[in-house]
MIMIKOL-784255 format. One record per residue (C-alpha): x, y, z; chain; residue number from 1. Coordinates in pm, whole numbers, plus 32768, in hexadecimal, padded with zeros to 4 digits. Example, Ala and Ser with C-alpha at 12.3 -4.5 7.8 and 13.67 -1.06 7.14 Angstrom:
# MIMIKOL-784255
<rec><x>84CE</x><y>7E3E</y><z>830C</z><chain>A</chain><resi>1</resi></rec>
<rec><x>8557</x><y>7F96</y><z>82CA</z><chain>A</chain><resi>2</resi></rec>
***
This chain:
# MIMIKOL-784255
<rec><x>C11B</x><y>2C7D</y><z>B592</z><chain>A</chain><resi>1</resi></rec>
<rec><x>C1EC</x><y>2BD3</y><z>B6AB</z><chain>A</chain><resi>2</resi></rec>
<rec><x>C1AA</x><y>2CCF</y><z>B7C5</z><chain>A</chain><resi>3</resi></rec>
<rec><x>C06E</x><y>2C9B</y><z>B86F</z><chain>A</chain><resi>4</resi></rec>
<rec><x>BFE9</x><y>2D9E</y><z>B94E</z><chain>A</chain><resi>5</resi></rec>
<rec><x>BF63</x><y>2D0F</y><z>BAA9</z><chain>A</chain><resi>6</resi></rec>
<rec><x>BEBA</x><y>2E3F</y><z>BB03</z><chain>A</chain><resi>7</resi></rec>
<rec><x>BD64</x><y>2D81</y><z>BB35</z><chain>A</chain><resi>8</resi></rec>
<rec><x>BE23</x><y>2C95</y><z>BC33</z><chain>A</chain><resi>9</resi></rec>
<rec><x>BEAB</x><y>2DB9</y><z>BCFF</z><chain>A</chain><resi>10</resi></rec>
<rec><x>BD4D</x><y>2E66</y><z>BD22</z><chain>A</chain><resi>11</resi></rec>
<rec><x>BCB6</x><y>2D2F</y><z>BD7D</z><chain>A</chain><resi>12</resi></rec>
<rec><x>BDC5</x><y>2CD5</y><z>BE89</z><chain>A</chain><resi>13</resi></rec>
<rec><x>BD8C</x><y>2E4F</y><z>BF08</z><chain>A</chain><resi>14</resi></rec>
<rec><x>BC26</x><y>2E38</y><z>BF02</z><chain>A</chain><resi>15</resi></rec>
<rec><x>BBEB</x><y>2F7B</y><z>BE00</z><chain>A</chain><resi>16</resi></rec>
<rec><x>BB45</x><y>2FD7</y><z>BCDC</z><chain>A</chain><resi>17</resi></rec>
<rec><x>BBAA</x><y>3065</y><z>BBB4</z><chain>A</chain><resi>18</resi></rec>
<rec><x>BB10</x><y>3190</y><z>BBD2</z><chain>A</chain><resi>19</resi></rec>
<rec><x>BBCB</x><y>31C9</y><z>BD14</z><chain>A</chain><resi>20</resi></rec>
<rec><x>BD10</x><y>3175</y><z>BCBA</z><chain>A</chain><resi>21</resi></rec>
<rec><x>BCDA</x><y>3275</y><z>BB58</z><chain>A</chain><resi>22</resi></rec>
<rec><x>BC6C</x><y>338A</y><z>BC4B</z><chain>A</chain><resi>23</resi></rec>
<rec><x>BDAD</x><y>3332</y><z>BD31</z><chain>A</chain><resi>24</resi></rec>
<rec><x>BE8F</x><y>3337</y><z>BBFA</z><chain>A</chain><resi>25</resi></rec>
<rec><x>BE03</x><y>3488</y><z>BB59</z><chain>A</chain><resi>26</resi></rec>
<rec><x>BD8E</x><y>33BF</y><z>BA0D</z><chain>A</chain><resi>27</resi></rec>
<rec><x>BC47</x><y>3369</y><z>B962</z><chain>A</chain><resi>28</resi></rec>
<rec><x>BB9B</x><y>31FE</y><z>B98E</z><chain>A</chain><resi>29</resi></rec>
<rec><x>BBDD</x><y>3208</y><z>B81E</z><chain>A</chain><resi>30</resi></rec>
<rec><x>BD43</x><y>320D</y><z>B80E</z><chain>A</chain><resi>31</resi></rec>
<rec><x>BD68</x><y>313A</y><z>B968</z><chain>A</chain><resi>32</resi></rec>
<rec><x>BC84</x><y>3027</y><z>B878</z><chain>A</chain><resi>33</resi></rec>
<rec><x>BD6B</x><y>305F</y><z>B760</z><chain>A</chain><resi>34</resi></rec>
<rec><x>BE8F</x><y>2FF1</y><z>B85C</z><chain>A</chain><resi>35</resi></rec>
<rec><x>BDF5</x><y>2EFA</y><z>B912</z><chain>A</chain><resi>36</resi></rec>
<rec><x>BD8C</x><y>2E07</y><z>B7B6</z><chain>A</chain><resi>37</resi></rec>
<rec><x>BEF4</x><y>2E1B</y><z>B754</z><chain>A</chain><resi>38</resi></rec>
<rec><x>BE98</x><y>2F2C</y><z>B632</z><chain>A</chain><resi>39</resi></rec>
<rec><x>BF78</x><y>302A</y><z>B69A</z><chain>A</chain><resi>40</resi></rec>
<rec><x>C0A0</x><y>3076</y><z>B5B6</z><chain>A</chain><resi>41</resi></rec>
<rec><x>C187</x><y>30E4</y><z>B6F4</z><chain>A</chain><resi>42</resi></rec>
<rec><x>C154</x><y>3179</y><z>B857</z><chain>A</chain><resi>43</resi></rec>
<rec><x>C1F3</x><y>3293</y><z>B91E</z><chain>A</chain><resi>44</resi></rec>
<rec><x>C2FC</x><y>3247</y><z>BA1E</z><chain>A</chain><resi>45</resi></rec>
<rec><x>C22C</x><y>3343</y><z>BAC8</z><chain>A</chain><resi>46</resi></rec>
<rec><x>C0D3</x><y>3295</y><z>BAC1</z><chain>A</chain><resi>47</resi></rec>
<rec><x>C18D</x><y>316A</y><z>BAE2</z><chain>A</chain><resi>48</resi></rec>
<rec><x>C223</x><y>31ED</y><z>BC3A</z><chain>A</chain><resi>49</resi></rec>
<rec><x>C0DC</x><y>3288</y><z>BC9E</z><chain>A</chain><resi>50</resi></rec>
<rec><x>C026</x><y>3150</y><z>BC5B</z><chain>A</chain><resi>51</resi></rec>
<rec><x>C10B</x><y>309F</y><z>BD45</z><chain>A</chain><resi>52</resi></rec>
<rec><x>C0EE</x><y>319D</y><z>BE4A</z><chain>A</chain><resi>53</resi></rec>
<rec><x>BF65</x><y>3166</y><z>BE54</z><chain>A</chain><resi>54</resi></rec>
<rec><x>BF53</x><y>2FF5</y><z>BE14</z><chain>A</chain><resi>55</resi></rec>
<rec><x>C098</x><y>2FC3</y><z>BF2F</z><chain>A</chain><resi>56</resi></rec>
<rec><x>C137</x><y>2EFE</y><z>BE2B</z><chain>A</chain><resi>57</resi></rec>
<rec><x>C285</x><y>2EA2</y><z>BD8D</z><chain>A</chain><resi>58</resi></rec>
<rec><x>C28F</x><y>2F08</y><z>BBEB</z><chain>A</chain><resi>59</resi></rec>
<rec><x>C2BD</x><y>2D7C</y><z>BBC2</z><chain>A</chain><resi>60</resi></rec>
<rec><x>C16A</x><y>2D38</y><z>BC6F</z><chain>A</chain><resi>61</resi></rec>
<rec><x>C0BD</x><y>2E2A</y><z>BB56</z><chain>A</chain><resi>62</resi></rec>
<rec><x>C174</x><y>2D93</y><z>BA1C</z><chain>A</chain><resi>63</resi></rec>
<rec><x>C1E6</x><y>2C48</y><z>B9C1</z><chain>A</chain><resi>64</resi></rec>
<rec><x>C2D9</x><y>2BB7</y><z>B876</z><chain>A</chain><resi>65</resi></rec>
<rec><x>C230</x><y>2A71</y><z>B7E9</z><chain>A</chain><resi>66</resi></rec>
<rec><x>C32A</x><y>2A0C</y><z>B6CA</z><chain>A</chain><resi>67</resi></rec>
<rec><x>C297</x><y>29C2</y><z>B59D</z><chain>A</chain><resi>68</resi></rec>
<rec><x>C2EB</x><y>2853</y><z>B577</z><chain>A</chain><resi>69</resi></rec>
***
């Protein structure tokens, strides 16, 4: 897929875990793993916007496009 999720990047500039950011958000580790390695099949504007909230971040700075080529 050409959208790669930078989640990892913005919880390492923040200084957080996982498990805190899932608890923040209001979902499992599970599906915050399932996002994070690029599995997921789509995302919620609203998780999207809550992720943002916590991490202080721009949607941009959470997902990428790499183009196939």
């Amino acid at each position: 897929m050409a959208i790669i999720i930078n989640v990892d990047v913005m919880l390492a500039k923040r200084k957080m875990r996982s498990n805190e950011l899932a608890e923040s958000i209001g979902i499992t580790t599970a599906n915050l793993s399932i996002l994070k390695t690029g599995r997921a099949k789509a995302i919620r504007f609203s998780t999207l916007e809550i992720i943002c909230k916590v991490l202080d971040c721009q949607p941009g700075d959470i997902m990428e496009y790499v183009s196939d080529k």
